[in-house]
N, CA and C atoms as an extended XYZ file, in Angstrom:
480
Properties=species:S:1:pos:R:3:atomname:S:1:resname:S:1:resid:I:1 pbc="F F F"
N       174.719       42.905      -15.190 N   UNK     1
C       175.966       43.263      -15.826 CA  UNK     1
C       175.705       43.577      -17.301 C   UNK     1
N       176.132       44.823      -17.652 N   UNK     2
C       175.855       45.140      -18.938 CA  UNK     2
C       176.897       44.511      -19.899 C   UNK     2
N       176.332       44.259      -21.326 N   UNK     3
C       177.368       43.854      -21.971 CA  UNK     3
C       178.028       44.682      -22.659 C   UNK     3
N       179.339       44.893      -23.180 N   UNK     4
C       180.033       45.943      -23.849 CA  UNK     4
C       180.433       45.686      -25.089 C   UNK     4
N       179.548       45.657      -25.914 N   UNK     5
C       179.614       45.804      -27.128 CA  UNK     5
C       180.670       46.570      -28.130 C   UNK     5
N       180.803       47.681      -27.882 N   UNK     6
C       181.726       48.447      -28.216 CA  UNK     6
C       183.122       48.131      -27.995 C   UNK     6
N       182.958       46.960      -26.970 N   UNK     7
C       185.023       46.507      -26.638 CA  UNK     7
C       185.102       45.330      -27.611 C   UNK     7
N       183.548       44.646      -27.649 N   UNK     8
C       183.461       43.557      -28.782 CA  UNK     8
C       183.805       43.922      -30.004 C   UNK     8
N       183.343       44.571      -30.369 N   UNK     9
C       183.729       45.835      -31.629 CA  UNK     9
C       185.038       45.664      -31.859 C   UNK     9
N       185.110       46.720      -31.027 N   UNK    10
C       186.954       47.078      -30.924 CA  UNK    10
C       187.833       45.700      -31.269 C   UNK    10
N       187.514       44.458      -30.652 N   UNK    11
C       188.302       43.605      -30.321 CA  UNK    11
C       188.535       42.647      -31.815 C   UNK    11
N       186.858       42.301      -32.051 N   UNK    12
C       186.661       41.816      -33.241 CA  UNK    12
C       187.317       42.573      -34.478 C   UNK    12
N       187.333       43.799      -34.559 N   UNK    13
C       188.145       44.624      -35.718 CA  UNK    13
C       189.242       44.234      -35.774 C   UNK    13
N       189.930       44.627      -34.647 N   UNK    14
C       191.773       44.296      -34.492 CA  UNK    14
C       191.857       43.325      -35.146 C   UNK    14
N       190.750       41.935      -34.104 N   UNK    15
C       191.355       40.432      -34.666 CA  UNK    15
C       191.326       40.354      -36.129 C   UNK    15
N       190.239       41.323      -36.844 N   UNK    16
C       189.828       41.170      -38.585 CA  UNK    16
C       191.180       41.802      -38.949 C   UNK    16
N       191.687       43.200      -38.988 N   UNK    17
C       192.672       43.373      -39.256 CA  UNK    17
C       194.210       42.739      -38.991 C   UNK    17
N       194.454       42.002      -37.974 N   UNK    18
C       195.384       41.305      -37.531 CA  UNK    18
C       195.386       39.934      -38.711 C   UNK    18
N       194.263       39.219      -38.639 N   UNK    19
C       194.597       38.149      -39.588 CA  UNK    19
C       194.407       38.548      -41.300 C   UNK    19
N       194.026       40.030      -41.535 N   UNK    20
C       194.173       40.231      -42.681 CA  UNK    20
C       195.390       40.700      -43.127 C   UNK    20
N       195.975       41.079      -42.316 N   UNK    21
C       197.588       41.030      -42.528 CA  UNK    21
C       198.420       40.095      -42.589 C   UNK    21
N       198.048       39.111      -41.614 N   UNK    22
C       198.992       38.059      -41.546 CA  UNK    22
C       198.434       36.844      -42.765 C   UNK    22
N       197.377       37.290      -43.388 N   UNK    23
C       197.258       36.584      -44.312 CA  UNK    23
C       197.883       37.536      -45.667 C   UNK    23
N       197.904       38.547      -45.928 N   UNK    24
C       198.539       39.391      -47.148 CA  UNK    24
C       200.307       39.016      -46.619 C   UNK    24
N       200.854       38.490      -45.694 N   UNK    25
C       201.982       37.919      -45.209 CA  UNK    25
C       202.524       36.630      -46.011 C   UNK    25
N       201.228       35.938      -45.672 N   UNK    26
C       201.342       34.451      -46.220 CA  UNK    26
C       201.616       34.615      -47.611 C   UNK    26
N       200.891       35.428      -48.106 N   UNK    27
C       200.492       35.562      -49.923 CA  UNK    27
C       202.099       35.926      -50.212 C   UNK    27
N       202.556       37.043      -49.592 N   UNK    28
C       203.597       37.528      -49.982 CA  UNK    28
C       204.443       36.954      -49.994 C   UNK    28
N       204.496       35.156      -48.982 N   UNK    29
C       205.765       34.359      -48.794 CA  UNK    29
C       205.304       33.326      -50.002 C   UNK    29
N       203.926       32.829      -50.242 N   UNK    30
C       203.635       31.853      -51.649 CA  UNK    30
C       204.196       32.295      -52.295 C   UNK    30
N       203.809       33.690      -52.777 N   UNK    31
C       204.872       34.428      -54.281 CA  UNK    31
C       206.010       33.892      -54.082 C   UNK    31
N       207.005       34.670      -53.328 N   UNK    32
C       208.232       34.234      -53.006 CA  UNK    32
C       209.037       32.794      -53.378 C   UNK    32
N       207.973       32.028      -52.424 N   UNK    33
C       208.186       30.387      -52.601 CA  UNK    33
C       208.325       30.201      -54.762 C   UNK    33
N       207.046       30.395      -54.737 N   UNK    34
C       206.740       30.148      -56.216 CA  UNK    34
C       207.657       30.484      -56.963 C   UNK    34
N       208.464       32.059      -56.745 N   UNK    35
C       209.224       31.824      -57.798 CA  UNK    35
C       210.581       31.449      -57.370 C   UNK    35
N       210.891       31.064      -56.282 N   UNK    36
C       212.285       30.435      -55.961 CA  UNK    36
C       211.937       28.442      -56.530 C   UNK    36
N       210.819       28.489      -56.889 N   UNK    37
C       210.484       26.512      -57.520 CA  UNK    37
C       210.738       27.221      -58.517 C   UNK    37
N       210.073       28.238      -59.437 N   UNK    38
C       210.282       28.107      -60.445 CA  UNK    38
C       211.990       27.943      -60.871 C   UNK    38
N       212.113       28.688      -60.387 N   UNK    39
C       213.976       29.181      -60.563 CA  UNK    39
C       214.614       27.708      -60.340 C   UNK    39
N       214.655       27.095      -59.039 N   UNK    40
C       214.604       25.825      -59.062 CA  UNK    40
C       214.532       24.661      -60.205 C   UNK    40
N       213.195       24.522      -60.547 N   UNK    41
C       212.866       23.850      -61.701 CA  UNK    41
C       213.987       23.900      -63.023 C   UNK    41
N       213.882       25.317      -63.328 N   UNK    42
C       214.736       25.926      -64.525 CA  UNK    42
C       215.863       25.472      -64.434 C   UNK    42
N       216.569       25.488      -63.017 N   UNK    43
C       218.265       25.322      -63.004 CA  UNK    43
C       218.150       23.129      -63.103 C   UNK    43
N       217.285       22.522      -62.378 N   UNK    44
C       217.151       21.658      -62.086 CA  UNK    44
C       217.123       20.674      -64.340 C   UNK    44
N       216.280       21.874      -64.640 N   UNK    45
C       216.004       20.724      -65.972 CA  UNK    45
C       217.537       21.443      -67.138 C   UNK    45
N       218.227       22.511      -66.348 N   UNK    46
C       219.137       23.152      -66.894 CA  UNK    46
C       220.447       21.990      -67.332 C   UNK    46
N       220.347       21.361      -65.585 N   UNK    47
C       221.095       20.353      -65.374 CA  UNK    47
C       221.208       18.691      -65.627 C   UNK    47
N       219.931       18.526      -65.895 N   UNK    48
C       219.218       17.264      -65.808 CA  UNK    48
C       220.107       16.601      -67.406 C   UNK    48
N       220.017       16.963      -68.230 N   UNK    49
C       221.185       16.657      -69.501 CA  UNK    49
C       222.318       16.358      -69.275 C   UNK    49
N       222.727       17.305      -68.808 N   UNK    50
C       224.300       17.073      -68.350 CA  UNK    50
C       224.615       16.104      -67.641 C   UNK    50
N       223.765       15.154      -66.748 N   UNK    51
C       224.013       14.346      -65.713 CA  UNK    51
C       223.225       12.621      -66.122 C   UNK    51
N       222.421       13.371      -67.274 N   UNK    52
C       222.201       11.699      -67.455 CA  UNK    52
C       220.600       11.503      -67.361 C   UNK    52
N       219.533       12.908      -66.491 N   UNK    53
C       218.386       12.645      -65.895 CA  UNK    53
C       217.285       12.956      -66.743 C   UNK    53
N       216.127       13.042      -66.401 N   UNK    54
C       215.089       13.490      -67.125 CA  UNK    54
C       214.695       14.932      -66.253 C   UNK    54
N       214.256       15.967      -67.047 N   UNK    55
C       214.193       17.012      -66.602 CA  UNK    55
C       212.609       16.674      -65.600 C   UNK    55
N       212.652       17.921      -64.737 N   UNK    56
C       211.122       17.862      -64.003 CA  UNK    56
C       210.392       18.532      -64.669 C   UNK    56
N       209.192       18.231      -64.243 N   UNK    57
C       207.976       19.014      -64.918 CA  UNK    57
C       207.865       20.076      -64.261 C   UNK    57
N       207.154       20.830      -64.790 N   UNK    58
C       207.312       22.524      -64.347 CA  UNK    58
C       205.921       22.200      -63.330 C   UNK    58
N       205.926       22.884      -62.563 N   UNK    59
C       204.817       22.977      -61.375 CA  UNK    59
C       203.701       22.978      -61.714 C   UNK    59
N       202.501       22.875      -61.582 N   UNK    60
C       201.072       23.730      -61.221 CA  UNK    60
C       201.306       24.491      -60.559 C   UNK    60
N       200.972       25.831      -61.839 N   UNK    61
C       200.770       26.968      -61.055 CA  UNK    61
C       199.944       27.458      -59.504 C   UNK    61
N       200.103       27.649      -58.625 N   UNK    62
C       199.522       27.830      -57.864 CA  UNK    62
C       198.754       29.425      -57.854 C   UNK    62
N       197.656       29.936      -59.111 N   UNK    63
C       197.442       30.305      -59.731 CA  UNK    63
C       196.696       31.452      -58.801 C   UNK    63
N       196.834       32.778      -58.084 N   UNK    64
C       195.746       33.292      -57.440 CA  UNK    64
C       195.412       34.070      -58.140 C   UNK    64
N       194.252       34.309      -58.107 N   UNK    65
C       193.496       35.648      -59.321 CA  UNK    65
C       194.080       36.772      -58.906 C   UNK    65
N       193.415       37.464      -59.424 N   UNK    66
C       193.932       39.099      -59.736 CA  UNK    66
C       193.631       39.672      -58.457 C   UNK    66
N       192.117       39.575      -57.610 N   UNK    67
C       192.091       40.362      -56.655 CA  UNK    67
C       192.892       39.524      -55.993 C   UNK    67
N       193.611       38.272      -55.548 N   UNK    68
C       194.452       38.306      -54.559 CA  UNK    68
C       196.123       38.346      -54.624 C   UNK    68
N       196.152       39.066      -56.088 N   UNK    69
C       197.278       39.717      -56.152 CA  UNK    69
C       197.382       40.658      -56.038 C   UNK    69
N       196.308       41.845      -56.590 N   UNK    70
C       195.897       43.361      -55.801 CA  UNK    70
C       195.918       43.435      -54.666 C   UNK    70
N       195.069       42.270      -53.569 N   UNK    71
C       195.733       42.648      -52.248 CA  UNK    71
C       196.550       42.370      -51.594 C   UNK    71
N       197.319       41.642      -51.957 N   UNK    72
C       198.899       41.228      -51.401 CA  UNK    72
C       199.595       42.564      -51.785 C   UNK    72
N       199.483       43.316      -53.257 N   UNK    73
C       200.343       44.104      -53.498 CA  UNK    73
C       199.958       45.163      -52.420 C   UNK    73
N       198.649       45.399      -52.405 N   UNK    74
C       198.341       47.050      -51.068 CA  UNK    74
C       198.836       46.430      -49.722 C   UNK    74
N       198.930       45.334      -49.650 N   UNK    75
C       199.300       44.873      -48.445 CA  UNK    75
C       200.549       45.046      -48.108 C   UNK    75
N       201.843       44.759      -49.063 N   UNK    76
C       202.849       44.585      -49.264 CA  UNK    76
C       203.677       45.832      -48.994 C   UNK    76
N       202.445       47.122      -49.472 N   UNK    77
C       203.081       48.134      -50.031 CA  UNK    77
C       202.787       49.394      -48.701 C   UNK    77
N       203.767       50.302      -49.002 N   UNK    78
C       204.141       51.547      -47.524 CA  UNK    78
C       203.210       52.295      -48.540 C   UNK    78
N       203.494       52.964      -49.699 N   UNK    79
C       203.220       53.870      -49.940 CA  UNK    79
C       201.537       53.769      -50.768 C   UNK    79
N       200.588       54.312      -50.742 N   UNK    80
C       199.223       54.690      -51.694 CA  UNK    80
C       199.988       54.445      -52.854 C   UNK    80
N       199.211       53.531      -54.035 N   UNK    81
C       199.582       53.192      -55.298 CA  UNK    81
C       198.507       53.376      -56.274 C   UNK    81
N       198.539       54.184      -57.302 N   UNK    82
C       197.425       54.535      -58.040 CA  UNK    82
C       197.132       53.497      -58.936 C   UNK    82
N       196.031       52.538      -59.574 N   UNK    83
C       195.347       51.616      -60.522 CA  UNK    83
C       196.645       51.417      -61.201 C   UNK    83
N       197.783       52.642      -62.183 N   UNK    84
C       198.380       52.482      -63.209 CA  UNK    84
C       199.627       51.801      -62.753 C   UNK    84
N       199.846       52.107      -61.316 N   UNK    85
C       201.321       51.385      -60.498 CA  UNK    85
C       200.416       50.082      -59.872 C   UNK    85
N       199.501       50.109      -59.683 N   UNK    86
C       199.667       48.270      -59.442 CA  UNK    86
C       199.625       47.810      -60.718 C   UNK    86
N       199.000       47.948      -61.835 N   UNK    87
C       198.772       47.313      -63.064 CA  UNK    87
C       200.441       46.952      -63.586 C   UNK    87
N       201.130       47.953      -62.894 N   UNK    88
C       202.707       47.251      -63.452 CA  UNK    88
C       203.515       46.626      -62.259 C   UNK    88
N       203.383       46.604      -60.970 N   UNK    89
C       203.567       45.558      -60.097 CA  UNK    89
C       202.795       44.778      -60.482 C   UNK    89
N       201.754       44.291      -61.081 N   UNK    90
C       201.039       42.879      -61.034 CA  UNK    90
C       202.025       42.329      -62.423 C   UNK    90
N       202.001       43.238      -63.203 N   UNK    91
C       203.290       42.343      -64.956 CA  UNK    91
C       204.736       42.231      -64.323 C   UNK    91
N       205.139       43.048      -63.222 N   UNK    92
C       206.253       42.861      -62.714 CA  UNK    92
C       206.314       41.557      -62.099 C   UNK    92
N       205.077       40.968      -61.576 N   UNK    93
C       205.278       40.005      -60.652 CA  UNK    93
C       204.893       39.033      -61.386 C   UNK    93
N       204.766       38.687      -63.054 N   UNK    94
C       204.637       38.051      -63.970 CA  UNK    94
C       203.149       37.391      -63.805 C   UNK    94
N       202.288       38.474      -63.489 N   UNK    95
C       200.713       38.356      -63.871 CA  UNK    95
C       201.067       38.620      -65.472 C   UNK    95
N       199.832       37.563      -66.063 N   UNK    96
C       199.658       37.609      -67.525 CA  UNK    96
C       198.608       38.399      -67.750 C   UNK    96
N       198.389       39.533      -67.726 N   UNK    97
C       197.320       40.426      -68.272 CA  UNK    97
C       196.726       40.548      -69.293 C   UNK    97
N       197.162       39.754      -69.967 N   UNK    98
C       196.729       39.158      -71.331 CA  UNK    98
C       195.882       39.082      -71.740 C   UNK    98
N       195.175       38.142      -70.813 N   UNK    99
C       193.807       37.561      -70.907 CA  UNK    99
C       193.015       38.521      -70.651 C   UNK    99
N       192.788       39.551      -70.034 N   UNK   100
C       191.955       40.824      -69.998 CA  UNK   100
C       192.087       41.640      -70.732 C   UNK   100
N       190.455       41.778      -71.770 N   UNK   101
C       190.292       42.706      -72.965 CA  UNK   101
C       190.901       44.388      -72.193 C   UNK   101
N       190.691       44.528      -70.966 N   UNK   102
C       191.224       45.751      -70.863 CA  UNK   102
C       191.562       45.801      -69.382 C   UNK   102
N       192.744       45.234      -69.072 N   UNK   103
C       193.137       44.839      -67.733 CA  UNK   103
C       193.388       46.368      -66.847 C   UNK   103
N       192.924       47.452      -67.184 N   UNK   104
C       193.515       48.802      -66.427 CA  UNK   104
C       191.742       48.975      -65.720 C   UNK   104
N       190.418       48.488      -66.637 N   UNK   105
C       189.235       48.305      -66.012 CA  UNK   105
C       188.887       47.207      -65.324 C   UNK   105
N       189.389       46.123      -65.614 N   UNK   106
C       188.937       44.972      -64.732 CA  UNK   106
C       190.043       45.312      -62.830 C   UNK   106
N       191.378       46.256      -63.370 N   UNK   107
C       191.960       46.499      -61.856 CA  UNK   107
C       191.465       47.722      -61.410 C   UNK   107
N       190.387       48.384      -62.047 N   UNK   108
C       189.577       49.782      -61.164 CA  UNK   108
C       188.173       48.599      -60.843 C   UNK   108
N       187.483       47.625      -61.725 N   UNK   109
C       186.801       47.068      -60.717 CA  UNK   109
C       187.043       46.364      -59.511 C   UNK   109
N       188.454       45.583      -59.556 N   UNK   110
C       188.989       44.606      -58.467 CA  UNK   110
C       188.871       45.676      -57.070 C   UNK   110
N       189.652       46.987      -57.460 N   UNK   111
C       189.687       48.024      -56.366 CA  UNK   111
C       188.299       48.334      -55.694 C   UNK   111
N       187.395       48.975      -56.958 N   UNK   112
C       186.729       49.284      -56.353 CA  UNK   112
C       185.965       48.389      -55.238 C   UNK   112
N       186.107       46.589      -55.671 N   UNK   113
C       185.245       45.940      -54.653 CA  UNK   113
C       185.502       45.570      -53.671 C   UNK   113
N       187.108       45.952      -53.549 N   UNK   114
C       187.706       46.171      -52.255 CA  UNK   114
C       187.573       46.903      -51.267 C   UNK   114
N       187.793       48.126      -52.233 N   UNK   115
C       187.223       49.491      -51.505 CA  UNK   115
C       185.961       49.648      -51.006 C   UNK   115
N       184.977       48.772      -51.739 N   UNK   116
C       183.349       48.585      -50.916 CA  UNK   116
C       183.319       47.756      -49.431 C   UNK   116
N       184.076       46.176      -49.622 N   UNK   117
C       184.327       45.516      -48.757 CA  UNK   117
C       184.679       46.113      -47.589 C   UNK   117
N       185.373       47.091      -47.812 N   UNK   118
C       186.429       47.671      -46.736 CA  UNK   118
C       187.777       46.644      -46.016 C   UNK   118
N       188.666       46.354      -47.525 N   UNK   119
C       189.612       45.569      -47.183 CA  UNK   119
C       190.712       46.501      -47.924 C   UNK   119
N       190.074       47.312      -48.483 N   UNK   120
C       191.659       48.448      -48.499 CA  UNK   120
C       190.895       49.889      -48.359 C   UNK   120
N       191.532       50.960      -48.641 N   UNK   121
C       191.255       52.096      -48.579 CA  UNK   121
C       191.665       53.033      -49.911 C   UNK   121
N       190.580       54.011      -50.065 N   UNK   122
C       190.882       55.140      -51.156 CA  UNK   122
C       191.538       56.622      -50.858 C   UNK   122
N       192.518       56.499      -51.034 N   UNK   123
C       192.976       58.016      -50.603 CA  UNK   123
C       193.098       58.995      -51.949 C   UNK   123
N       192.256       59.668      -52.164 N   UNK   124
C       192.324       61.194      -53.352 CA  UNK   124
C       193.683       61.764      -53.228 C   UNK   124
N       194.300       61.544      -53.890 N   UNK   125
C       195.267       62.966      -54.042 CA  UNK   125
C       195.503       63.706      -55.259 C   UNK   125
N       196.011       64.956      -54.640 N   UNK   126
C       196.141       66.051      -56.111 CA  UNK   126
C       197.595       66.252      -56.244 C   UNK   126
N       198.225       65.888      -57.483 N   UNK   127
C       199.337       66.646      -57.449 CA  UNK   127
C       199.313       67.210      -59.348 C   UNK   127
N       200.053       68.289      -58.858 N   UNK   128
C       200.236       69.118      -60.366 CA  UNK   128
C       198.490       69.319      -60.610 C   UNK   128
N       198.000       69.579      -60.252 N   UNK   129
C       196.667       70.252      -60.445 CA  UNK   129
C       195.680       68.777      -60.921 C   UNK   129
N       196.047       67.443      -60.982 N   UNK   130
C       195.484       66.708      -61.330 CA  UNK   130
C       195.025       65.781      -60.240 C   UNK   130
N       193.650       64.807      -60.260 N   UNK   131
C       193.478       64.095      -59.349 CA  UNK   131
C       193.513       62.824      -59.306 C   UNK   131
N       194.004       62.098      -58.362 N   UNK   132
C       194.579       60.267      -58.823 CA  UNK   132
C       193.738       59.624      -57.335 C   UNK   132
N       193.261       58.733      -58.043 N   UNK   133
C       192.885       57.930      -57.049 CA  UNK   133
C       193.917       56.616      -56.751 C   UNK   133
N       193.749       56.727      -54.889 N   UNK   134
C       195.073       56.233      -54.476 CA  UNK   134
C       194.753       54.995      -53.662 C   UNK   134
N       195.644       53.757      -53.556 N   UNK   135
C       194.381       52.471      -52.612 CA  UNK   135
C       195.618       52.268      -52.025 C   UNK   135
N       195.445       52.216      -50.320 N   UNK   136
C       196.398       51.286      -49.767 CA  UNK   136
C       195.506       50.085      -49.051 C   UNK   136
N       196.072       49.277      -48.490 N   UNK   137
C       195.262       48.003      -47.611 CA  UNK   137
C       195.242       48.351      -46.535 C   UNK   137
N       193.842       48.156      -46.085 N   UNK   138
C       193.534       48.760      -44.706 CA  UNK   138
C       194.161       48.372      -43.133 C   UNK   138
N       195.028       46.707      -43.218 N   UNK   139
C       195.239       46.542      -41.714 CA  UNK   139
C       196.862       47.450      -41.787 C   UNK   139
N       197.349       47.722      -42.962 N   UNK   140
C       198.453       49.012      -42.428 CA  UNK   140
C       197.749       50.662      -42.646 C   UNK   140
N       196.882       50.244      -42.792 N   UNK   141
C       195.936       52.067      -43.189 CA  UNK   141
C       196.073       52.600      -41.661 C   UNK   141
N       195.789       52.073      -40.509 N   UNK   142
C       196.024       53.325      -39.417 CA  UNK   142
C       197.435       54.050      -39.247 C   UNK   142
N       198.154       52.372      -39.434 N   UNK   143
C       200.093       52.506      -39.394 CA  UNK   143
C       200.826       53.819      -40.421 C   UNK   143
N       200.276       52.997      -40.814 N   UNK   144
C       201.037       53.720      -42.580 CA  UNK   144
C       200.523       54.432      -43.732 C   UNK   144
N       199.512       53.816      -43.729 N   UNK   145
C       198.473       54.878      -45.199 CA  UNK   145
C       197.970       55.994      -44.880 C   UNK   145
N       197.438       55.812      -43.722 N   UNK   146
C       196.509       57.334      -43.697 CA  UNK   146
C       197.811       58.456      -43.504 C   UNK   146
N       199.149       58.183      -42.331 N   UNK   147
C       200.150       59.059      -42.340 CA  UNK   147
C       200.569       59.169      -43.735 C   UNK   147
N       201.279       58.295      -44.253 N   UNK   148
C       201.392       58.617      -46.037 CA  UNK   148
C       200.948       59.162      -46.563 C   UNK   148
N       199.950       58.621      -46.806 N   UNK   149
C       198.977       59.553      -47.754 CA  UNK   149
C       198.943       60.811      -47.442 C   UNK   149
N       198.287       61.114      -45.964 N   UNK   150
C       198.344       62.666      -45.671 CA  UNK   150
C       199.795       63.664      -46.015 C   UNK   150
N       200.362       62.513      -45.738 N   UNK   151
C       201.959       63.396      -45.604 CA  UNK   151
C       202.175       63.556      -47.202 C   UNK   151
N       201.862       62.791      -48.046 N   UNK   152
C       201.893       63.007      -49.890 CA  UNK   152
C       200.727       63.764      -50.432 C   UNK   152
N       199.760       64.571      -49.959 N   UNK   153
C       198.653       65.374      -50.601 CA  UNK   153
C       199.366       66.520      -49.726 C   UNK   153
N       199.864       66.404      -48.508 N   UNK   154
C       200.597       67.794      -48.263 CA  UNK   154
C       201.926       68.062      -48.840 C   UNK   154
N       203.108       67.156      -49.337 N   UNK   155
C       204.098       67.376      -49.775 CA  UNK   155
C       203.607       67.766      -51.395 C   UNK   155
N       202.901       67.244      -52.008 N   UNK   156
C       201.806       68.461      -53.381 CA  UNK   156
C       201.362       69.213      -53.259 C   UNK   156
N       200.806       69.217      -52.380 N   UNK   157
C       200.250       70.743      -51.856 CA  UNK   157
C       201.271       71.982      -51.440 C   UNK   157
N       202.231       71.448      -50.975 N   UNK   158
C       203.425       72.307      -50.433 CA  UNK   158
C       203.959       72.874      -52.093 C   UNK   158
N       204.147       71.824      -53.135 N   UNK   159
C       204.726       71.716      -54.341 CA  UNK   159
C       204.224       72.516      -55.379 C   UNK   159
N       203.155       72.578      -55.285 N   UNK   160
C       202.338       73.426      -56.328 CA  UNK   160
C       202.162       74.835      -55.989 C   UNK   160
């Protein structure tokens, strides 16, 4: 009986992509959580005066670095997002960018070592005669990115 490698393949991928989603899932519900404590906290020490109490202490951050906020965001996200639109979903989502002498290169390295890994994808597009490099996360890249994307280098292409 031969063995079939190729269904192993197949099977093992899915399962890689299946729990890499359902883990960019999880990430997306921590955020969530995190800032409904924070909000929490705030109203909680808002109140804590008024009633007589001692306010709470503000949490430990449950602090994830940058690449696993880059990939929650490609994860999160339908559409290809170029370096300059995650760099403002990550301050939107009250990443402190602060601390990086030049946080627009440390999020083209985060990408790119994603993009090596093969845990997201690079899609080129041209619009207005210019070229942007585009990253979505790969377990919606068959679903959603590669149609997107294609369907947004042809709706520029149609445009120009």
């Amino acid at each position: 009986m031969a063995i079939d490698y190729a269904e192993w393949f197949a099977d093992a991928r899915a399962e890689l992509h299946r729990i890499q989603g359902h883990k960019a899932d999880l990430l997306g519900q921590l955020g969530e959580i995190d800032k409904q404590i924070a909000a929490l906290v705030r109203t909680v020490n808002a109140l804590a005066p008024l009633v007589g109490e001692e306010p709470e202490n503000p949490p430990e951050p449950t602090s994830s670095g940058i690449t696993d906020r880059i990939r929650s965001i490609l994860n999160e996200t339908v559409e290809p997002l170029t370096p300059t639109q995650i760099r403002s979903l990550l301050e939107d989502a009250g990443c402190d960018l602060k601390s990086y002498s030049n946080p627009l290169s440390t999020i083209h390295t985060v990408l790119r070592r994603l993009a090596d890994g093969l845990e997201i994808k690079e899609l080129p597009l041209t619009m207005d005669g210019k070229k942007y490099r585009c990253f979505v996360g790969v377990a919606g890249f068959k679903t959603r990115g590669k149609a997107v994307g294609e369907d947004l280098n042809q709706k520029r292409e149609t445009s120009e």
